[in-house]
Steps between C-alpha positions, in 0.01 A plus 500: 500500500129473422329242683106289481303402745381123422155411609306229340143502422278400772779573773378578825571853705782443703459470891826737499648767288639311212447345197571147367787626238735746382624493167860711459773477220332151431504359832178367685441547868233314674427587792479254808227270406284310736228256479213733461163490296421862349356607817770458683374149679773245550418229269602127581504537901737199650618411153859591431515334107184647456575826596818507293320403178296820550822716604688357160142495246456904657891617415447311118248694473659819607833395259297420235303865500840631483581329190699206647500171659600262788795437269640861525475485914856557637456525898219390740508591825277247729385580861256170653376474799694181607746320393279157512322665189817476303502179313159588394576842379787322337325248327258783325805722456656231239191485303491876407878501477583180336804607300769765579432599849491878584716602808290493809483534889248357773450601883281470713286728644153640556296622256224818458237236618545196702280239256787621239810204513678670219586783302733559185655814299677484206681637222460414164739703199274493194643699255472841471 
């Protein structure tokens, strides 16, 4: 099966081996996503809604160079920080997902960098 790699323009180098998609059989697979400018400088430090804006504008972006949108996302998994950031990442969450929800999880954890509270990877099918 023959398979992309999705990068949008003005993407930043990774600070790890990856990149920010796959695209296989019509199937998009972003990467883990966190809050980071193109230099790889947490953006939004202390502010969980904030931060998950960014996380949710950078994977439409990554969709959308695939040839899809937020609309095709099937599964999100979410890591944060702590759980008292979860209303908030909630409350952004609904306004990029408003209708049909994809599948998700959330845990906590800790992230790459500390200054990061959360971090999402997706799926999105968009056609072949």
């Amino acid at each position: 099966m023959p398979k992309s790699i999705v990068i949008p323009e003005g993407t930043g180098v990774p600070i790890a081996p990856f990149v920010p998609a796959t695209k296989a059989d019509g199937i998009v697979y972003v990467s883990g996503t966190l809050p980071f400018d193109k230099d790889n400088n947490v953006v939004f430090p202390g502010d969980a809604a904030a931060q998950t804006r960014h996380v949710l504008d950078t994977i439409k972006n990554v969709i959308e160079t695939a040839g899809g949108t937020l609309e095709d996302v099937t599964f999100n998994s979410i890591f944060i920080t702590d759980w008292s950031h979860y209303a908030a990442v909630n409350q952004v969450y609904a306004e990029y997902f408003p209708g049909e929800k994809p599948a998700r999880f959330c845990i906590q954890c800790g992230l790459v960098k500390p200054e990061a509270l959360i971090e999402i990877a997706s799926v999105a099918h968009v056609g072949k």
